[in-house]
C-alpha positions in Angstrom: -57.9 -13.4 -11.6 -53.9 -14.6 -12.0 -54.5 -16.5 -14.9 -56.3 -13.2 -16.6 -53.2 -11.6 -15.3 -51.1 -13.9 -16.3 -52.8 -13.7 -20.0 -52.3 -10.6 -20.5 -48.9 -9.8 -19.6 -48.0 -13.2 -21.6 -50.1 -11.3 -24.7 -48.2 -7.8 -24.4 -44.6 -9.8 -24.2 -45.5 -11.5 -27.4 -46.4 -8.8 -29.0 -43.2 -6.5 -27.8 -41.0 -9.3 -29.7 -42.9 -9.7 -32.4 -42.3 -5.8 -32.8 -38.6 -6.1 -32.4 -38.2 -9.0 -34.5 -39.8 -7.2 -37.4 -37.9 -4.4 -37.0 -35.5 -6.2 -37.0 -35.8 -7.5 -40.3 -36.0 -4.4 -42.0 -32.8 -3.1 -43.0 -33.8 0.6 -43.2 -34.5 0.3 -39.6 -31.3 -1.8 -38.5 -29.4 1.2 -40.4 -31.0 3.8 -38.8 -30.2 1.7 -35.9 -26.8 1.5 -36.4 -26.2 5.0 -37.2 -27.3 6.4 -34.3 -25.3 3.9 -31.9 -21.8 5.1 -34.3 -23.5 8.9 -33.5 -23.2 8.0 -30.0 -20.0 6.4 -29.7 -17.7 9.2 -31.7 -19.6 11.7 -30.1 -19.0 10.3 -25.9 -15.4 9.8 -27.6 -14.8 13.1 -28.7 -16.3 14.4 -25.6 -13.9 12.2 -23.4 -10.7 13.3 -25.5 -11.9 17.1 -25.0 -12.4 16.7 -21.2 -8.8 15.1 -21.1 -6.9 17.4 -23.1 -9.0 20.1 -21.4 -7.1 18.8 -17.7 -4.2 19.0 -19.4 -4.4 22.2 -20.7 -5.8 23.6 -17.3 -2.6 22.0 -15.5 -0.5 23.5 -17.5 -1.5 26.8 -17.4 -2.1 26.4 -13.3 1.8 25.2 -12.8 3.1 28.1 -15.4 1.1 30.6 -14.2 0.9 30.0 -10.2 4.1 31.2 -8.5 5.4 28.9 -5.0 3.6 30.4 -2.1 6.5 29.9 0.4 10.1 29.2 -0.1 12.1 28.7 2.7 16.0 29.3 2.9 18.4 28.3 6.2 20.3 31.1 7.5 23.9 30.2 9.1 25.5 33.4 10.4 28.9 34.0 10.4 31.2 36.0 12.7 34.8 36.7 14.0 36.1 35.3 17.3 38.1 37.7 19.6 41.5 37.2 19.9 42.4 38.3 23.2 39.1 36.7 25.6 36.5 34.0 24.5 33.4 35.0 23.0 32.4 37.0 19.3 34.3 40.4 18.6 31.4 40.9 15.2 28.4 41.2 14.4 26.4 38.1 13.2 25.5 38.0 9.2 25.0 36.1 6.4 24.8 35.6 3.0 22.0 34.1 1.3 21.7 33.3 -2.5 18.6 32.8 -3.6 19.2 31.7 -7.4 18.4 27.9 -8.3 21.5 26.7 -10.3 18.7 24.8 -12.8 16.1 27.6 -12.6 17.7 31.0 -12.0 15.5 33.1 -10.4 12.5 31.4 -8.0 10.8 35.2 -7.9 8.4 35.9 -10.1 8.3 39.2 -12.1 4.6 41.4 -11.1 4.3 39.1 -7.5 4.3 41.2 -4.4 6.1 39.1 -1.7 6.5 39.4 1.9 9.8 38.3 3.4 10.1 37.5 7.3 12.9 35.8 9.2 12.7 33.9 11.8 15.2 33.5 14.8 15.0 30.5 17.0 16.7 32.0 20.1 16.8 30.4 23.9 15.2 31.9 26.6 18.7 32.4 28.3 19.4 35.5 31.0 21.4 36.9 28.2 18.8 37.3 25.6 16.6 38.5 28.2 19.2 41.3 29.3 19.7 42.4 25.6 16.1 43.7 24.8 15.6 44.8 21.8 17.6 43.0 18.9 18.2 44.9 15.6 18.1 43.2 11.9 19.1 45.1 8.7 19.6 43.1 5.1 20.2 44.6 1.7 17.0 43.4 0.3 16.6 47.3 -0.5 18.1 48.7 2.9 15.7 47.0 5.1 15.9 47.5 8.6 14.0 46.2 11.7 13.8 45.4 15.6 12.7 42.7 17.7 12.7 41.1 21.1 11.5 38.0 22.7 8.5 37.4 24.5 8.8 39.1 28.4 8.3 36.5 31.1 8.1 37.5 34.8 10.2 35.4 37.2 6.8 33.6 38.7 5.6 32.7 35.2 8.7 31.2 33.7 9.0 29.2 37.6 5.1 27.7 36.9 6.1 26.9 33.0 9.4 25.1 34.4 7.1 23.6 36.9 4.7 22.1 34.8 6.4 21.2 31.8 9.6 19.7 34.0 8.7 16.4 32.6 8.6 17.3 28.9 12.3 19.3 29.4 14.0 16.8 31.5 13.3 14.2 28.2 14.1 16.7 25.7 10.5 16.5 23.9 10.2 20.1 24.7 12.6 23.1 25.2 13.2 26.4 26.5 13.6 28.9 23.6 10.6 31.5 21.4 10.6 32.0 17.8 10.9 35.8 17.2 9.8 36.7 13.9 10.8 39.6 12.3 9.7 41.0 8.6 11.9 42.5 6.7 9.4 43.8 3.5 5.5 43.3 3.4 5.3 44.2 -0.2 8.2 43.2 -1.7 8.2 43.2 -5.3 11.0 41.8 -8.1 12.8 44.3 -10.2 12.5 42.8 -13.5 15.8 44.9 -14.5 18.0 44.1 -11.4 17.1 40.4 -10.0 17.3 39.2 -7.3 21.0 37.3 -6.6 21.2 37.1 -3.0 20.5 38.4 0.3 22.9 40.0 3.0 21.6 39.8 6.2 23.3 41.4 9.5 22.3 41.0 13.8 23.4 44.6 14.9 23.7 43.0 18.2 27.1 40.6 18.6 25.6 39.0 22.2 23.1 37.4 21.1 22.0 33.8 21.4 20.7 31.3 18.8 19.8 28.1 17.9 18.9 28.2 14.4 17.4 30.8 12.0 15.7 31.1 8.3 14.5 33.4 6.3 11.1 32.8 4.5 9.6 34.3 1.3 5.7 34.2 0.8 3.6 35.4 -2.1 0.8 38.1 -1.4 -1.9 36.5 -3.8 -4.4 38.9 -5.5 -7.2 38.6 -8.3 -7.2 35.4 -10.3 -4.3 33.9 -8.7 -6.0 34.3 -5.5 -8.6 32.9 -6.7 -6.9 29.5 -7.9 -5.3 29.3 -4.8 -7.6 29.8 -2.2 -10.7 27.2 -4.1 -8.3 25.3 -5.9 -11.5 22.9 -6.9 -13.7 25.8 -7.8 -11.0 27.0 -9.9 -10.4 23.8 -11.8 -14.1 22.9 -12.4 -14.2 26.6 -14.2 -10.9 26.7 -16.1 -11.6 23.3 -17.3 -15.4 24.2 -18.3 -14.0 26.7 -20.3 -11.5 24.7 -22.5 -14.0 22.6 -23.2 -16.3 25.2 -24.2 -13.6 27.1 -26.3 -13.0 24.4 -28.6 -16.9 23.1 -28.8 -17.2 27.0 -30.2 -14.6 26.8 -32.4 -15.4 23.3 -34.1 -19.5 24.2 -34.2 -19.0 25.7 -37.3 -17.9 22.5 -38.9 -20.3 20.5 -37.2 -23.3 22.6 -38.3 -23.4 20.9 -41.6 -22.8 17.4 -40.8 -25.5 17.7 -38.0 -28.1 19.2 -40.7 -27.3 16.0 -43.0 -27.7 13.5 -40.5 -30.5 15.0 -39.6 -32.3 15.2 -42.9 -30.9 11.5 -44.1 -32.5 10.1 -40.9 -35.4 11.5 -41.7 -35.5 10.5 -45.8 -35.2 7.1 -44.0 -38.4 7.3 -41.4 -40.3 8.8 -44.1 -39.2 6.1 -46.5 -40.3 3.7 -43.8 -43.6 4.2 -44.0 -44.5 3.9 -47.3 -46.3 1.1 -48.1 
């Protein structure tokens, strides 16, 4: 039984080079051959330049037409000390320019931004005793109130309690970010820019350890979508500057397609004449 086996599969491999070696003798074959291995080649080529230039194009567009979703600016306050006793005799403010010497302008024209700041204040008795704490800028006459976080006596003794470790090593500390926003739809006035931003406490006692004012960009439609599924984004913006130019070069192709096709063919069917 293994040497019939053996036999035959000896037979069929003698007979599958005899095939190619007679093939490979005839030119009109080895050119046929040849021409579709060149087809091949310039065509996984052409497709590999496309796909490239296609990235590029796509990341192009994404960085010109994406605006930063959060920019971040330090606030330092300034204020007047009293003369007469120890302590501040104005009300804290500051002025904050928000131009980029290279860039100009980091807003982008048509975005709808919402502007918070945030105020990084001690949980002291005397930020406790002042309440409610009043914020006003001139980003178009804003105005707006906040206050800390209210903690009963026991609560803030059990949090001392408990976190006495942490606070006696300084890896944690006493203090509540109060944010406040200032706009929620905030949008740039393509006539009158934006230079800077004048912001003003309306309350001179107050205590503080740092504060900043942040900018975020309300996304909506397509540049929601390219932010929120960056990937699903790129797979279809990409798609589609491959497609684009595939549509604008078939035209062109059509004909040298149609004679391939039909010398390929004048070959098969010269072939097989005898």
């Amino acid at each position: 039984m293994s040497k019939v086996l053996g036999g035959y599969i000896s037979n069929k491999r003698r007979q599958a080079q005899d095939y190619l070696e007679l093939n490979a003798r005839d030119p009109i074959y080895f050119w046929s051959w040849q021409s579709t291995v060149y087809s091949m080649v310039v065509f996984s080529a052409t497709m590999v330049v496309i796909f490239w230039a296609s990235v590029f194009l796509y990341t192009s567009f994404y960085f010109t037409f994406m605006p930063q979703e959060s920019i971040t600016w330090p606030i330092h306050f300034q204020f007047k000390s009293c003369e007469n006793e120890p302590g501040i005799c104005s009300n804290p403010n500051a002025v904050i320019p928000v131009l980029d010497p290279m860039r100009g302008s980091l807003l982008v024209r048509g975005q709808k931004y919402r502007v918070v700041v945030d105020l990084e204040m001690p949980e002291s008795p005397v930020n406790q005793r002042i309440g409610r704490t009043k914020e006003g800028g001139t980003l178009r006459q804003s105005s707006r109130s906040a206050m800390m976080r209210y903690k009963s006596e026991l609560l803030h003794f059990i949090s001392t309690t408990v976190f006495a470790p942490l606070l006696l090593y300084g890896l944690q500390e006493e203090k509540q970010v109060v944010t406040v926003e200032l706009f929620s739809q905030y949008e740039e006035d393509p006539l009158l820019p934006l230079s800077e931003v004048y912001i003003e406490l309306a309350s001179r006692h107050v205590e503080l350890y740092a504060a900043q004012m942040r900018i975020h960009a309300t996304f909506s439609g397509l540049r929601y979508f390219m932010f929120h599924y960056p990937l699903s984004a790129a797979v279809v913006g990409i798609g589609i500057c491959m497609v684009l130019p595939l549509c604008c070069c078939y035209p062109q192709l059509v004909p040298v397609l149609r004679t391939h096709l039909l010398s390929c063919s004048a070959i098969k069917g010269y072939g097989v004449l005898p």
